[in-house]
Each structure stands twice: as structure tokens, then as C-alpha cells.
C-alpha positions in Angstrom: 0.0 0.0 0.0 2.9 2.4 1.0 4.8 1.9 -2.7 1.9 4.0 -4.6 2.5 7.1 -6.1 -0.8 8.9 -4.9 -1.8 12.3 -3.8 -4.4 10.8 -1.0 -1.0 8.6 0.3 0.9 11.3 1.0 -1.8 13.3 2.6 -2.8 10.5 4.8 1.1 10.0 5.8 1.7 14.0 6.5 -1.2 13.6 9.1 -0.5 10.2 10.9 3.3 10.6 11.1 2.9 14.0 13.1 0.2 12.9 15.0 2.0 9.9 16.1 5.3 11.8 17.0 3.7 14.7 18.7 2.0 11.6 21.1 5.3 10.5 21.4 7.5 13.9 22.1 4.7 14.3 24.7 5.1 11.0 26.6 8.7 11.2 26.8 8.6 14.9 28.0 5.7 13.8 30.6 8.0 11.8 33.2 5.6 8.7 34.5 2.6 10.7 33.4 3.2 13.1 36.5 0.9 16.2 35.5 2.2 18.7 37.9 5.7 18.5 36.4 5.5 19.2 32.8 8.4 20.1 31.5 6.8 21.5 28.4 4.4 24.2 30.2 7.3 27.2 29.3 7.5 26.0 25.6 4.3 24.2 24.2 5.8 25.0 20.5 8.5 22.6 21.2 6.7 19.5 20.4 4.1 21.0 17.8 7.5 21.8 15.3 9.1 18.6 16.0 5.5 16.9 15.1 5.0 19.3 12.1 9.2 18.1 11.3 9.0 14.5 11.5 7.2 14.8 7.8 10.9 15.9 6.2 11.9 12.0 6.6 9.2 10.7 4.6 9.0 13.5 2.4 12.8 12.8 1.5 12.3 9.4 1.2 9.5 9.4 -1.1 10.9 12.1 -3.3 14.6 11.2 -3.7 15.0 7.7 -3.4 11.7 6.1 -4.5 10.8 9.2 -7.2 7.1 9.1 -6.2 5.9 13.2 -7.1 2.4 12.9 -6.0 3.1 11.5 -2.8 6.1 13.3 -2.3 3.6 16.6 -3.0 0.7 15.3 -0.6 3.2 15.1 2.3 4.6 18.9 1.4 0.8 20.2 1.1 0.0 18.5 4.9 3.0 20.1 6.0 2.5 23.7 4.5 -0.6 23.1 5.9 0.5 22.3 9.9 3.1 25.2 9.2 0.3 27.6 8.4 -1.7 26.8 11.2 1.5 26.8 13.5 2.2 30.7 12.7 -1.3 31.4 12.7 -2.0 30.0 16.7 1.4 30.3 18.0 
């Protein structure tokens, strides 16, 4: 499923992938789900751009090595998209 060259691919990657990694930043920044002590509370961008980020690997991948355009150009559109709203809310 992942070796398509499809618009609807690349969107649905550019989505899950920072979804996924901004769950993640946030548990390993949460020490043992302790609420009081978030470390994030003086910088809540901090894991938002590494979410938004974590689409240059696929983006890369699917452009350079396996030459796929439209998916390649669905993961850039999500991302231009989180940047946007980034700037806007932040």
C-alpha cells in the first residue's frame, strides 16, 4: 500500500506521522505521566515543530529515493498546511 505514487498517500502519511510523533514527544517529556511537572508548560511549540518536522523524513524518502511526485507533493501540502496553522495559533 505504502509503494503508490498517490496524492491521497501522501496526505494520509503527512497527518498520521505528526500525530504519532507529537503523542510521542509528549510522553517522553511527561516523566511517569506526572501532570504537575510538565516540563513542556514554558514551551508548548516545542513538540508541535518537531511533530510538524518529522514529515521531512518521509518526504525525503519518497521524493529522492523512490521518485514518487504525488506522494512526495501530498506530504509537502500537509506540511505547508500544519506550518500555516503553527504561525497562525502560536
Amino acid at each position: 500500500m505504502l509503494n503508490k505514487d498517490r496524492w491521497v498517500l501522501g496526505i494520509v502519511i503527512g497527518i498520521l506521522l505528526p500525530m504519532m510523533m507529537y503523542g510521542i514527544v509528549l510522553m517522553i517529556l511527561i516523566p511517569h505521566g506526572n501532570v504537575e511537572n510538565l516540563i513542556y508548560l514554558d514551551r508548548p511549540k516545542v513538540p508541535a515543530l518537531v511533530a510538524i518536522f518529522s514529515n521531512l523524513l518521509p518526504f525525503r524518502y519518497y521524493m529522492v529515493n523512490k521518485k514518487y511526485d504525488r506522494t512526495g507533493r501530498g506530504i509537502l501540502l500537509v506540511t505547508f498546511i500544519m506550518v500555516l496553522l503553527f504561525f497562525y495559533f502560536f
